[in-house]
C-alpha positions in Angstrom: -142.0 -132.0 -87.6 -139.0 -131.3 -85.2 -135.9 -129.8 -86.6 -132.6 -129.8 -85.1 -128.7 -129.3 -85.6 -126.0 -127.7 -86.9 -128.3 -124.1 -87.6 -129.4 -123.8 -83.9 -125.6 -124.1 -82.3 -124.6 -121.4 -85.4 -127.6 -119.1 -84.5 -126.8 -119.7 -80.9 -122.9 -118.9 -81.4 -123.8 -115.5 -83.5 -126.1 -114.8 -80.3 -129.2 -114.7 -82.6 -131.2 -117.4 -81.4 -134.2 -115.3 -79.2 -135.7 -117.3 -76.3 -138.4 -119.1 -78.0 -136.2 -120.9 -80.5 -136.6 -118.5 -83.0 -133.4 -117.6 -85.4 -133.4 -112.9 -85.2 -131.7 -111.1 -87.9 -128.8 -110.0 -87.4 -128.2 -106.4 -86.3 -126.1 -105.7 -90.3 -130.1 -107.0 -91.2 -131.6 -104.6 -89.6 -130.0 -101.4 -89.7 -129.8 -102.1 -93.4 -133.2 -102.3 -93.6 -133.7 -99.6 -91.2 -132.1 -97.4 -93.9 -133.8 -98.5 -96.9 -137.2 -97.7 -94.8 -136.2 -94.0 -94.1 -133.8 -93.1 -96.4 -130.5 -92.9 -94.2 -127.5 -92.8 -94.5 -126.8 -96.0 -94.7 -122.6 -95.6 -92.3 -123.9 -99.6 -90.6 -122.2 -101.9 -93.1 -119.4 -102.2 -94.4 -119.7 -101.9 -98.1 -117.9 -99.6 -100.3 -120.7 -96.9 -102.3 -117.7 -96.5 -105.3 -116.4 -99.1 -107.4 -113.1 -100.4 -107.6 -110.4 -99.9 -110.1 -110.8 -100.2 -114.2 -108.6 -101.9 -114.7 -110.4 -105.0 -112.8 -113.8 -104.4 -113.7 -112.6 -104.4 -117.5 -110.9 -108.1 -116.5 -114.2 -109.7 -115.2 -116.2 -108.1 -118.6 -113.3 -109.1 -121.0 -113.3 -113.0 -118.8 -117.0 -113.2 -119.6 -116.7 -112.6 -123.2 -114.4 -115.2 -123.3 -116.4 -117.3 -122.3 -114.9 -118.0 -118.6 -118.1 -118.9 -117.4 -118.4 -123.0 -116.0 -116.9 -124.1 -113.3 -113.3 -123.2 -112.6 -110.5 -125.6 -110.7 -111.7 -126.8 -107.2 -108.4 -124.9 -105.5 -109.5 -121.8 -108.2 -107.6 -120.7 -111.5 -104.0 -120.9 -111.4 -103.2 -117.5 -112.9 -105.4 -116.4 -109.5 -103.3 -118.9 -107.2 -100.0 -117.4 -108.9 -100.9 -114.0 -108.2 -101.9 -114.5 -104.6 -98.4 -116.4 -104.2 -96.9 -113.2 -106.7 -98.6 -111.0 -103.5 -97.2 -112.9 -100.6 -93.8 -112.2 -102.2 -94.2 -109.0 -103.5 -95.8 -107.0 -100.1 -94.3 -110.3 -97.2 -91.2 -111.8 -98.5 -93.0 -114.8 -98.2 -92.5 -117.6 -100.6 -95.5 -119.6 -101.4 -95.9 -122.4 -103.4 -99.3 -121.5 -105.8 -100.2 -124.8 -106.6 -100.6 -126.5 -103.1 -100.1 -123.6 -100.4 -102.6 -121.7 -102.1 -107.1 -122.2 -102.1 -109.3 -119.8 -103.7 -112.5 -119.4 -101.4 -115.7 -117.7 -101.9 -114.5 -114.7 -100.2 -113.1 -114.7 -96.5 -116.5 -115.4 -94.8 -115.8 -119.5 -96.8 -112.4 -119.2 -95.9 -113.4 -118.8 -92.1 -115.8 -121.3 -92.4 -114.1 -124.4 -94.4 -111.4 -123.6 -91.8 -112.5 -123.7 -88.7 -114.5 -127.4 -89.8 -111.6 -128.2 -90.9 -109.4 -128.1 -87.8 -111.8 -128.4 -84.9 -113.4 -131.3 -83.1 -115.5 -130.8 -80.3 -114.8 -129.8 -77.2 -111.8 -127.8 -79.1 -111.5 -124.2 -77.5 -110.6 -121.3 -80.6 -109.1 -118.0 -78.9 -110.2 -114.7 -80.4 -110.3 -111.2 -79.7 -113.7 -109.3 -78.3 -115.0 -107.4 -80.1 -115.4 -109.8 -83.2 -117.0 -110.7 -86.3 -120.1 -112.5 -86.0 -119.1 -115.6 -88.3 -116.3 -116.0 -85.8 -119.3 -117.2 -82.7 -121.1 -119.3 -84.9 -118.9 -121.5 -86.9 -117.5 -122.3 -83.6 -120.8 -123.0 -82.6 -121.4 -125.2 -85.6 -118.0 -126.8 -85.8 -119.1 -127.9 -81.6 -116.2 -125.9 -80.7 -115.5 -123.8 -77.5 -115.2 -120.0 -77.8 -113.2 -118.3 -75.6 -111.9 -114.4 -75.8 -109.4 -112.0 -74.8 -111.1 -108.2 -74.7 -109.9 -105.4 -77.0 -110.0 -102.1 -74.5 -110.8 -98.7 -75.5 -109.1 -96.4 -76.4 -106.2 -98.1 -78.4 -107.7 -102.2 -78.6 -105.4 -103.8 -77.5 -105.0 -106.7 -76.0 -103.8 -107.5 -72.2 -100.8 -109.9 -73.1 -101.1 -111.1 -69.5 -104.9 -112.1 -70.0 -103.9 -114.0 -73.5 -101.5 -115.9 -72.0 -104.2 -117.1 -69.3 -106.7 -117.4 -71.9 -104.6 -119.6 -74.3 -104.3 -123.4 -73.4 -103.3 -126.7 -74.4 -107.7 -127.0 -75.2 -106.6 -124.4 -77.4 -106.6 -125.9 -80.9 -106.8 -122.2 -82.9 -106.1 -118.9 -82.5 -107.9 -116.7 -84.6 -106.5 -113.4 -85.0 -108.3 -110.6 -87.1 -106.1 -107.6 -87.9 -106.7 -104.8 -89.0 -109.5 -105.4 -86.8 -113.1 -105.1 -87.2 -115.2 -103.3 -85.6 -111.9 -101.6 -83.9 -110.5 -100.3 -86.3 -107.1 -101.6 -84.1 -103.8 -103.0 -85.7 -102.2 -105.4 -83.9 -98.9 -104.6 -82.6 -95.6 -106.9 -83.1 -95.4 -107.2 -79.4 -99.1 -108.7 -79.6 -98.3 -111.3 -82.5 -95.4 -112.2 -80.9 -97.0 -113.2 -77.6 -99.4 -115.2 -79.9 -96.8 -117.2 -81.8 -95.2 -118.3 -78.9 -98.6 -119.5 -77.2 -99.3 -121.2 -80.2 -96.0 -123.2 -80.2 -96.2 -123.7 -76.5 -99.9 -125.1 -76.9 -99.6 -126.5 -80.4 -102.4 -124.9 -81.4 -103.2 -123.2 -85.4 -103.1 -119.7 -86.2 -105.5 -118.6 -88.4 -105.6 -115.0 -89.5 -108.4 -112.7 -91.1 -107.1 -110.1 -93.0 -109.0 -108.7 -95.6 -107.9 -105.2 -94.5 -104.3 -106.0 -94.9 -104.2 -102.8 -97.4 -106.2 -100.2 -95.9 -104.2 -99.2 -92.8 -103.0 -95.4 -91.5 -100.1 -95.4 -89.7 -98.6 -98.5 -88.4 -97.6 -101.1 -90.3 -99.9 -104.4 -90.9 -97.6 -107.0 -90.1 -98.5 -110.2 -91.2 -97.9 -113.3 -88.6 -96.8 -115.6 -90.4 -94.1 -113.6 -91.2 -93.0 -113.9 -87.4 -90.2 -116.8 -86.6 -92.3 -119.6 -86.0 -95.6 -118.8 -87.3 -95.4 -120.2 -91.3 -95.3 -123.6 -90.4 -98.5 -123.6 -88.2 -100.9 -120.5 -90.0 -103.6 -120.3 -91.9 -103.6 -116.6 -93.2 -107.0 -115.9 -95.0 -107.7 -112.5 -97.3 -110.0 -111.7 -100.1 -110.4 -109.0 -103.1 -113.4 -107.6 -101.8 -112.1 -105.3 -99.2 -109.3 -103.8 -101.7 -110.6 -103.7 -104.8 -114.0 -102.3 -103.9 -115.9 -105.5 -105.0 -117.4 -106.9 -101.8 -120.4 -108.4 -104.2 -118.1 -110.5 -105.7 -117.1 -112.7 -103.0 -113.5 -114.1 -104.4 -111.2 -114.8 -101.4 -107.9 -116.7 -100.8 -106.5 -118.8 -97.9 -102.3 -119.3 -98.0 -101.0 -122.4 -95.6 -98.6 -125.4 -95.3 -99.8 -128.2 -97.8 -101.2 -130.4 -95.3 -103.3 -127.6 -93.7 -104.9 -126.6 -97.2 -105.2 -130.2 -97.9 -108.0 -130.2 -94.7 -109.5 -126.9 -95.5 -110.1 -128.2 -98.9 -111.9 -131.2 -97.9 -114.3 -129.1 -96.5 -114.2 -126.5 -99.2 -115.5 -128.7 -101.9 -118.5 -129.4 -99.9 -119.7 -125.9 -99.1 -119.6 -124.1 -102.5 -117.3 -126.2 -104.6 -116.0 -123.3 -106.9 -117.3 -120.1 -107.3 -116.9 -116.6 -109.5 -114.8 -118.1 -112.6 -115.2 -114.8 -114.5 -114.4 -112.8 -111.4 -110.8 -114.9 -110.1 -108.7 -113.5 -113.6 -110.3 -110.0 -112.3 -109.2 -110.5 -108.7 -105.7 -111.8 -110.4 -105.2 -108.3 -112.3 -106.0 -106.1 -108.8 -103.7 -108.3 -107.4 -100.8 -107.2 -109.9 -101.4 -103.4 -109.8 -98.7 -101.2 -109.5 -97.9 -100.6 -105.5 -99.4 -97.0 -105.9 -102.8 -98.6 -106.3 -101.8 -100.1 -102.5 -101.2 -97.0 -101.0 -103.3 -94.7 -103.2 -106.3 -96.3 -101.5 -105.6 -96.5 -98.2 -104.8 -92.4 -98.2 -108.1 -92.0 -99.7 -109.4 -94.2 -96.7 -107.7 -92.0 -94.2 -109.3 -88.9 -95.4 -112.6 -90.0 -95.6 -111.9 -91.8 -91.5 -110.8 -87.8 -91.0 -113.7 -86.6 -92.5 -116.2 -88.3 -90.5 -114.5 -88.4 -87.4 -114.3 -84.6 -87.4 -118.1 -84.6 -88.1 -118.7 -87.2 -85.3 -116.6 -84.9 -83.0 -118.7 -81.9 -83.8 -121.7 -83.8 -83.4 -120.8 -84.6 -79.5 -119.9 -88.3 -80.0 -116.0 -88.8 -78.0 -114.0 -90.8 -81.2 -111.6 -93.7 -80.9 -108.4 -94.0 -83.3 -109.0 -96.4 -86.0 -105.6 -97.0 -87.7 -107.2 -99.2 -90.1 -110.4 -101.0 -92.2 -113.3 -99.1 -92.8 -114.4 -98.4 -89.2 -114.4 -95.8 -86.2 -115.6 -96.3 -83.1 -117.6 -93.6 -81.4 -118.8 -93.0 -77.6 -122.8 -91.9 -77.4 -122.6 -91.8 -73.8 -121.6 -87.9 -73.6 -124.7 -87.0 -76.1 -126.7 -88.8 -72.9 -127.0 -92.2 -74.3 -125.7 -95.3 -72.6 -127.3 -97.8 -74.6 -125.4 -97.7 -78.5 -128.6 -100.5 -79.5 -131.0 -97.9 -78.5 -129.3 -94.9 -80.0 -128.7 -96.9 -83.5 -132.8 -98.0 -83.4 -133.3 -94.3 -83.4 -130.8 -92.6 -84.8 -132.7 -92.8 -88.5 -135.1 -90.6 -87.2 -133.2 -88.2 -84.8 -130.2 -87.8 -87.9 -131.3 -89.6 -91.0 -127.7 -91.5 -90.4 -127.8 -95.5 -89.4 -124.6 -97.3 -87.2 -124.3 -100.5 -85.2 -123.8 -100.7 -81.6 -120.1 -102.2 -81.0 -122.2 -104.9 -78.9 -123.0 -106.7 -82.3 -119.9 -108.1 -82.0 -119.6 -108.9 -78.4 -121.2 -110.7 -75.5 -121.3 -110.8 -71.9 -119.6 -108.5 -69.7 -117.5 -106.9 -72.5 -121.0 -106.0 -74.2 -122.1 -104.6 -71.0 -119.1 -102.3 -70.3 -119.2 -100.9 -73.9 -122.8 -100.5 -74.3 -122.1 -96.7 -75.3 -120.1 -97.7 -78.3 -120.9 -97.2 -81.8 -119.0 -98.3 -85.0 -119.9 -96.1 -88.3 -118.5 -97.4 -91.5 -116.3 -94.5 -93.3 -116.2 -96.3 -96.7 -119.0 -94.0 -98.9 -117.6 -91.1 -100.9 -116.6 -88.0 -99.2 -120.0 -86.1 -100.0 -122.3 -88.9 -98.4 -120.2 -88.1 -95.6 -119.8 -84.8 -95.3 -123.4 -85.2 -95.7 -123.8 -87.1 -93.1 -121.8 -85.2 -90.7 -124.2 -82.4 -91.1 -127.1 -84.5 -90.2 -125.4 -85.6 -86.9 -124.4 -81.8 -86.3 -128.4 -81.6 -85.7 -127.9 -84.3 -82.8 -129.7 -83.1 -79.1 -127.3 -83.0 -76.6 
């Protein structure tokens, strides 16, 4: 029997189709299991080892009880819907109307997805950033778009505006902007979000933006485009609870757009997963109306735990980017004597008992190639893990 379609151009776009047609895991596969086999540190993926506030945990218990169990509205409950609009208000000045600017997704990775089939045809070119998340590649892929990218470059990741103005055409039907960025660690400056609303008016193209770590930034500001003259109109700005309420298992994520555009996505929406985590959207809803010193109380606790390990990474030899946001750092191998960060992360298990990804997990090409020394370690475990772990790279031969 031959099989063929959408999976090989979605394996192909997330670069994990091997040469003889088979589908690899992906590297977040295999470092996980890499630390289950030895027993490291598990700093590769992104995934909180705490959980998240009371207060919300209580709300998905109590939502069970009652018996909020079957399938909830297509577009998601409305008290969830009112308190993402209550959030766009609150944190943007942004005023969003709940019942048709607003969809409830299972988590941002649906959001991407239902999105990007949504608004491309093939032969459409998306724009992103390099380094970027692997969904990005393959829905592309699957959707029969073109993927093109404007590099991130160390130290600070930012982008050449020059570059994205070359980059961006009238093929250009989206713009996908991630910030805070993963695996960067980067936050997007005004000057940068500028450049890209007025590319996307010039080219009359969508902006869609990932943001899940809209709360968990240290320094500057996370400035939402579609706050930006110009932007509302034409944005899709996708987030989800995961990131700041430490419940990445629960998948419950939210999309905010003009009518029409949430009218598309949800075409495709309702075809993918249809509804999903009823007793977990009235928990999402009560994180989503904590009291701002929840906000900022957990991205200080972020920012000493980022210090913590990048101190440790320091010590241990490694040179260490800024990360101004998320739950990454990004770390140079190359003065411990290894160029290759996918060789370094294979072993490291064994040389430290600690497991990363190489940054080239989320890149391709010559941008892979000139940041093969690169690794990002995840700084979202509690401080002893990795304090713990800092000790074990200490032991690192230089």
């Amino acid at each position: 029997m031959t099989i063929s379609g959408g999976w090989r151009r979605a394996a192909a776009g997330a670069g994990l189709l091997g040469a003889d047609g088979s589908v690899r895991p992906t590297i977040f596969a295999e470092m996980s299991a890499l630390a289950v086999r030895t027993g490291a540190i598990n700093l590769g993926q992104g995934f909180p080892d705490e959980d998240g506030p009371a207060e919300v945990l209580e709300a998905a218990v109590a939502a069970i009880r009652d018996g909020e169990n079957q399938y909830p509205p297509g577009t998601g409950i409305p008290q969830l819907r009112q308190a993402v609009a209550e959030h766009q208000r609150r944190f943007y000045g942004l005023e969003v109307d709940p019942d048709r600017e607003v969809l409830i997704t299972a988590g941002a990775t649906e959001a991407i997805a239902a999105t990007l089939l949504a608004l491309l045809e093939p032969g459409d070119e998306v724009v992103t950033f390099e380094p970027y998340y692997d969904e990005y590649g393959a829905i592309i892929s699957l959707a029969g778009g073109v993927h093109r990218t404007v590099p991130l470059e160390p130290p600070g990741f930012l982008p050449d505006l020059d570059r994205l103005r070359e980059t961006v055409t009238d093929r250009t039907r989206v713009i996908l902007v991630n910030t805070p960025h993963n695996p960067t660690g980067s936050v997007l400056d005004r000057a940068t979000l500028t450049a890209i609303v007025e590319l996307a008016e010039r080219h009359d193209a969508v902006i869609v933006t990932d943001s899940v770590y809209e709360h968990l930034t240290f320094g500057p500001e996370h400035i939402p485009i579609e706050t930006l003259a110009g932007a509302r109109e034409r944005t899709v700005s996708i987030s989800s609870g995961g990131k700041t309420f430490n419940t990445t298992g629960w998948k419950v994520g939210w999309l905010t757009a003009p009518a029409e555009l949430v009218t598309a996505v949800l075409a495709v929406k309702q075809f993918l997963t249809y509804v999903n985590g009823a007793p977990f959207q009235p928990a999402i809803a009560a994180g989503l109306r904590l009291p701002d010193a929840y906000f900022t109380g957990i991205a200080q606790a972020l920012a000493h735990k980022r210090d913590v390990l990048s101190d440790g990474l320091r010590a241990a030899g490694f040179d260490v980017f800024p990360s101004d946001g998320t739950y990454f750092v990004v770390a140079d191998a190359a003065p411990l004597g290894f160029p290759d960060a996918v060789e370094l992360c294979r072993r490291l298990p064994g040389l430290a008992g600690v497991v990363a990804v190489p940054l080239g997990a989320f890149s391709r090409g010559d941008y892979a190639a000139r940041t093969a020394s690169l690794v990002r370690f995840a700084f979202c475990k509690r401080i002893d893990v990795l304090e713990e772990a800092a000790q074990r790279l200490a032991a690192l031969p230089r």
